[in-house]
C-alpha positions as CSV (number, residue, x, y, z in Angstrom):
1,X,275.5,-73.9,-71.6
2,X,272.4,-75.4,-70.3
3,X,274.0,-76.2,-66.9
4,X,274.7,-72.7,-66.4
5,X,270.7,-72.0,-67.3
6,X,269.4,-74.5,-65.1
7,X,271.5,-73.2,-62.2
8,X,270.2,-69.5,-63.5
9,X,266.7,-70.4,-63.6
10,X,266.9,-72.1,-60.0
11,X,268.8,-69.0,-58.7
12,X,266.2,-66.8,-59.9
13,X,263.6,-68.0,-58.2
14,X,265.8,-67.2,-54.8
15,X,266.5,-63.6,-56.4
16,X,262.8,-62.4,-57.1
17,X,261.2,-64.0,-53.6
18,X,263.5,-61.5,-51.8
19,X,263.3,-59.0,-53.9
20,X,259.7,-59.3,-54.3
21,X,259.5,-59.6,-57.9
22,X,256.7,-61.3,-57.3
23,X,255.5,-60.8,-61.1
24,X,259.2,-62.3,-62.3
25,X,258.7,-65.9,-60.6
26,X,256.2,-66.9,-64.0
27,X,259.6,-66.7,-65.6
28,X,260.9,-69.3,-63.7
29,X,258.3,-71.7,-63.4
30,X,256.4,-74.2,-65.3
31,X,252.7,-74.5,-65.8
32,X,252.2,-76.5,-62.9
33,X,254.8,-76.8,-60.3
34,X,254.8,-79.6,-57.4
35,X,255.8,-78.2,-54.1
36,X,257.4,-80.5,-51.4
37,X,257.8,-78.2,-48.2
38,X,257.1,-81.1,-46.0
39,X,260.3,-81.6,-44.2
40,X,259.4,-78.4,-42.9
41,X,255.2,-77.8,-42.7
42,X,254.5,-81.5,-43.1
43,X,251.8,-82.4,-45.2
44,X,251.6,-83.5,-48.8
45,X,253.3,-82.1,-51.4
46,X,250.8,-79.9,-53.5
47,X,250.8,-79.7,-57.4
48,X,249.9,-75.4,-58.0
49,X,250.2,-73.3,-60.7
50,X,252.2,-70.3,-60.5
51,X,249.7,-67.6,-59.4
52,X,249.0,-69.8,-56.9
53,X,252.6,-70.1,-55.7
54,X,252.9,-66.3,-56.0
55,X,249.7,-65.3,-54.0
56,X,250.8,-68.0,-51.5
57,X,254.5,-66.4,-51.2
58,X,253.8,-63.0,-51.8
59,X,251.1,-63.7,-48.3
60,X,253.7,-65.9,-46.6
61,X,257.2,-64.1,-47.4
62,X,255.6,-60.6,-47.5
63,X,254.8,-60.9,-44.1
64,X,258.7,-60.6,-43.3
65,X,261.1,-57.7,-43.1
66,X,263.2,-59.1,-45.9
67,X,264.0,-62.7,-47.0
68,X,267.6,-63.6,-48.0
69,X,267.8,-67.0,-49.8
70,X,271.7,-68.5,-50.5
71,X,271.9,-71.1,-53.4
72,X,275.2,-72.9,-53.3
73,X,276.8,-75.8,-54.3
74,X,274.6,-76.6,-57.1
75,X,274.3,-80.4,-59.0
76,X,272.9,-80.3,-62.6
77,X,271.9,-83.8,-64.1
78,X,271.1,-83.3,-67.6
79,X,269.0,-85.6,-69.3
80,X,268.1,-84.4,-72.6
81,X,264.9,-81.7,-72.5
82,X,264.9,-82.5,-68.4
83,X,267.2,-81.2,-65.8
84,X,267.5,-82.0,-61.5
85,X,269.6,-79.4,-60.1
86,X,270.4,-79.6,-56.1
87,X,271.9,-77.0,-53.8
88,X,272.3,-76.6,-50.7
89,X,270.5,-73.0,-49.3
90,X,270.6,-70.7,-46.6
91,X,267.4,-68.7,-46.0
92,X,267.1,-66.2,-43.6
93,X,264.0,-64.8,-42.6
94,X,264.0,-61.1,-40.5
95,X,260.7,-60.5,-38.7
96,X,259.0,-56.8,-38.1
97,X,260.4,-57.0,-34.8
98,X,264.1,-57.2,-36.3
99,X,264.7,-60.5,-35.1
100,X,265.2,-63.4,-37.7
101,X,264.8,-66.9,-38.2
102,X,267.3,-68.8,-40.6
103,X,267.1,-72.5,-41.6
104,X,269.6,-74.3,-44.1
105,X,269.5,-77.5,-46.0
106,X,269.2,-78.6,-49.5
107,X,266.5,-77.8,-52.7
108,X,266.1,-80.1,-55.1
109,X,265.2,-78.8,-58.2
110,X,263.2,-80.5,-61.3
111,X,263.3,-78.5,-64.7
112,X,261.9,-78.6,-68.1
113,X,262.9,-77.2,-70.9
114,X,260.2,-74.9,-72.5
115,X,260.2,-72.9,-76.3
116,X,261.1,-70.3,-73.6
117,X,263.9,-71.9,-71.7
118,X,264.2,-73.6,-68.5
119,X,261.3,-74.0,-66.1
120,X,261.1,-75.3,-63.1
121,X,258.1,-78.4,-62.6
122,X,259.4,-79.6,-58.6
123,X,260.7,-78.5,-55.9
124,X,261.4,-80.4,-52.9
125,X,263.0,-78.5,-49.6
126,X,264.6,-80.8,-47.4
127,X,265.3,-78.5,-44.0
128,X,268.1,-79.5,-41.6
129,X,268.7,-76.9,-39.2
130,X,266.8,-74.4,-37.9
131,X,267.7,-71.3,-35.4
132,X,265.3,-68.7,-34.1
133,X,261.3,-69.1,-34.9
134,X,259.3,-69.1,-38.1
């Protein structure tokens, strides 16, 4: 059961980005998250808190059409009240002007469990391809 809840919780997160749900991501995340979108942005990885991943999303991802984030192929590790899931994702990304940008790779995916279920504490992004522009 827990695998199936830690490749819920991780699917979740993909759900209520495109469907703007912006309020539902606190269901998914834990206190403080650490963010690795470097392989893409470069950078450091930054520790935030979820209103700060929200207001940082909601400004970033709102600025598209509509997002459309696949999960598949997902890897649970168990290891007693901790969890790493990878997948391997597809996000596409359509612009105001109807044209889109889509980039693919793998998420990695660290998780705690919580009095309220699985939350996620890390997420690393590792893009591999990209087609059109950001």
């Amino acid at each position: 059961m827990d695998r199936l809840d830690v490749i819920d919780t991780c699917t979740r997160m993909a759900w209520h980005t495109d469907q703007r749900e912006w309020s539902r991501l606190t269901e998914v995340f834990a206190d403080k998250v650490t963010l690795d979108y470097t392989s893409l942005n470069g950078g450091e990885p930054a520790t935030l808190t979820p209103a700060q991943i929200i207001d940082g999303w909601q400004h970033a991802l709102g600025a598209y059409r509509a997002t459309h984030h696949l999960l598949g192929n997902h890897l649970v590790t168990l290891d007693g009240d901790t969890a790493v899931c990878t997948a391997s994702f597809q996000a596409t990304h359509r612009k105001p002007d109807d044209t889109s940008w889509t980039l693919g790779g793998t998420y990695r995916f660290d998780l705690t469990r919580t009095d309220a279920g699985w939350r996620i504490s890390g997420v690393v992004m590792t893009a591999v391809w990209s087609e059109g522009r950001p």
